[in-house]
SERO-4910 file (N, C-alpha, C, O; in steps of 0.05 Angstrom, whole numbers):
BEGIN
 pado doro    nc1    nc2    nc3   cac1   cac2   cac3    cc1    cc2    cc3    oc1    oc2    oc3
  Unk    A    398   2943   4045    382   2928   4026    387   2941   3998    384   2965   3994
  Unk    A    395   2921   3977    403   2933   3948    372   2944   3943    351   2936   3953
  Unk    A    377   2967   3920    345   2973   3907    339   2949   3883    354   2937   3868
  Unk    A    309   2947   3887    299   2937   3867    305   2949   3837    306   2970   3826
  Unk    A    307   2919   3832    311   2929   3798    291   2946   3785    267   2941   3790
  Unk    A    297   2965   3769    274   2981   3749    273   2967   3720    283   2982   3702
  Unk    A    264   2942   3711    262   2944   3681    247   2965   3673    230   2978   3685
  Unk    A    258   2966   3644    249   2991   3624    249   2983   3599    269   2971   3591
  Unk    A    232   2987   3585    228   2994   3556    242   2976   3541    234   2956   3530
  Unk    A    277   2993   3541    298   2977   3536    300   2949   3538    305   2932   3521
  Unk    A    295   2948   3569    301   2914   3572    287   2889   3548    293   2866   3543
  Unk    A    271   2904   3538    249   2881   3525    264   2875   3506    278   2893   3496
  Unk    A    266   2845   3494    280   2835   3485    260   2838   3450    236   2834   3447
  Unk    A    282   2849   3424    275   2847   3401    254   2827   3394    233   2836   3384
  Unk    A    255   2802   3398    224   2777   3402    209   2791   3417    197   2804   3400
  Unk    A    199   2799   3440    182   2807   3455    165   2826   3446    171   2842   3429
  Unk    A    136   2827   3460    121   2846   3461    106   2850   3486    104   2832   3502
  Unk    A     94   2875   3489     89   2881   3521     56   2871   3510     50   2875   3486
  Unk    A     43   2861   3524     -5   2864   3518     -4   2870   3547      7   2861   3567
  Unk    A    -23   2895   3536    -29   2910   3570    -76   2916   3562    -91   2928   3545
  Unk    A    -79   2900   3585   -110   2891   3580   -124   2923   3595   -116   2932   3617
  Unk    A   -139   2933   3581   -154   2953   3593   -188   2939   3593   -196   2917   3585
  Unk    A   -204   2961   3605   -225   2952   3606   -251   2937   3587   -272   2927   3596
  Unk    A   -240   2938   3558   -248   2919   3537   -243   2918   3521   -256   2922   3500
  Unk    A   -215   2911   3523   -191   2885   3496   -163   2885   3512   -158   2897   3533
  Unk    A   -145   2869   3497   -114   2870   3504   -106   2885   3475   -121   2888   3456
  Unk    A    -83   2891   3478    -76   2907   3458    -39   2899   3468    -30   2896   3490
  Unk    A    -24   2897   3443     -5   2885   3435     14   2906   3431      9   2917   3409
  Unk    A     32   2915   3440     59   2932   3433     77   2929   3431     88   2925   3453
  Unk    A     94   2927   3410    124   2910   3405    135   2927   3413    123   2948   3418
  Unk    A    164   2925   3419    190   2944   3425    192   2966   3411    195   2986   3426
  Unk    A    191   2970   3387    197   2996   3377    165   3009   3383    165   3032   3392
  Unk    A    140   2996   3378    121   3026   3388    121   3036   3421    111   3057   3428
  Unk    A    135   3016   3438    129   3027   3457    150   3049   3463    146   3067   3479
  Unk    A    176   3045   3445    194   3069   3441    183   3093   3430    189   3114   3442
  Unk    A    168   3093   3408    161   3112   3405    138   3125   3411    131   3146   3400
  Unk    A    123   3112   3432    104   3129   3450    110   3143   3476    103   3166   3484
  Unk    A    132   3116   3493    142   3130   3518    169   3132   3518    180   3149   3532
  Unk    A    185   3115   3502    211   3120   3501    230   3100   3522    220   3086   3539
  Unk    A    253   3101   3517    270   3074   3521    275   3068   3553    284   3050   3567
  Unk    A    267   3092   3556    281   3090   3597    256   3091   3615    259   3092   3640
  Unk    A    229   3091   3601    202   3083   3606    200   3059   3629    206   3036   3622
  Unk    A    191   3064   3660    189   3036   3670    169   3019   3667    145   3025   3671
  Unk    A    176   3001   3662    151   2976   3661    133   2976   3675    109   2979   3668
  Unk    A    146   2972   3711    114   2969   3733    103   2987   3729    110   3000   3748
  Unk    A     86   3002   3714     63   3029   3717     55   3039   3684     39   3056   3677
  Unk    A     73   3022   3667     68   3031   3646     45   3033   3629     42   3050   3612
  Unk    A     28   3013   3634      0   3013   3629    -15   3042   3645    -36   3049   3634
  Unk    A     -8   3053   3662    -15   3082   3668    -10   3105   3649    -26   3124   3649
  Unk    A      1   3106   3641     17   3125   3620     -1   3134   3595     -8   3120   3576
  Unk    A    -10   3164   3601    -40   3176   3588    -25   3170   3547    -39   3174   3527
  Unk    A     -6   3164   3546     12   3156   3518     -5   3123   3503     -5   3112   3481
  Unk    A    -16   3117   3527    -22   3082   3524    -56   3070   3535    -67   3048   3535
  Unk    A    -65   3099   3543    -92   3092   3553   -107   3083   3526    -97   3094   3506
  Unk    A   -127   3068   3522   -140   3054   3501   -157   3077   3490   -170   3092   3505
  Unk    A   -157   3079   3466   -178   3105   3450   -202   3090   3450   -219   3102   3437
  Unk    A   -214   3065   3462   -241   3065   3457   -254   3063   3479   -276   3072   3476
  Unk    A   -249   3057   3497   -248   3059   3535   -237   3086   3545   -245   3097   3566
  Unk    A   -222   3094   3533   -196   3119   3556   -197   3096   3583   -203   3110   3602
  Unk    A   -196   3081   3588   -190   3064   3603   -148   3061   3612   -131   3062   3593
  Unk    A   -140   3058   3637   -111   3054   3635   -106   3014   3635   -123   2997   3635
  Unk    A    -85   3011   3635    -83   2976   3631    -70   2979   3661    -51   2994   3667
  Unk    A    -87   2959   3683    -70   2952   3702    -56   2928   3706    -39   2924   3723
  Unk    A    -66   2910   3685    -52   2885   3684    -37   2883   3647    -51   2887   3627
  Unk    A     -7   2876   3646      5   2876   3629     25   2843   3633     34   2829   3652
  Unk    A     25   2842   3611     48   2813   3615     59   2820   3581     47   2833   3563
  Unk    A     91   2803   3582    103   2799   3562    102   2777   3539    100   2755   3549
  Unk    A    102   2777   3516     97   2758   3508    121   2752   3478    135   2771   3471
  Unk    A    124   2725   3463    148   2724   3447    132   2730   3428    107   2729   3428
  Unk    A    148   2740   3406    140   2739   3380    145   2725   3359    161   2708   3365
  Unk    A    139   2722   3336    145   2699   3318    177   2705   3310    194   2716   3325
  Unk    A    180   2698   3290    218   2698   3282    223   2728   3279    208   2737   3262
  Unk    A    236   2742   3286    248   2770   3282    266   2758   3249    280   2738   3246
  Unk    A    258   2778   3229    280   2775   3209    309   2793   3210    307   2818   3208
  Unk    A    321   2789   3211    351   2794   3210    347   2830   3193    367   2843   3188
***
């Protein structure tokens, strides 16, 4: 059986942003902050775990995260 794929960090496409919901709000992270909190080889499934990303007004972790597009990237 091949291994499952690991997306990471990297994978997220320049348009994209990760919102990972903790216990009261979603909170929005484009590509480059999530580089510069966990870094580019960071895996996705658990990344809402990551004490780099827990919410400062909860310390709560995000167990649910989804991707989302962003408006026009400028050149």
């Amino acid at each position: 059986m091949p291994p499952l794929p690991r997306h990471t960090v990297a994978d997220i496409a320049l348009d994209e942003a990760v919102r990972l919901r903790c216990a009261c709000r979603v909170r929005t992270f484009t590509r480059a902050e999530l580089v510069a909190r966990v870094g580019r080889d960071a895996r996705l499934g658990m990344i809402g775990l990551r004490p780099e990303l827990r919410c400062d007004d909860c310390g709560e972790p995000s167990f649910e995260g989804w991707t989302v597009r962003l408006g026009r990237v400028a050149p």
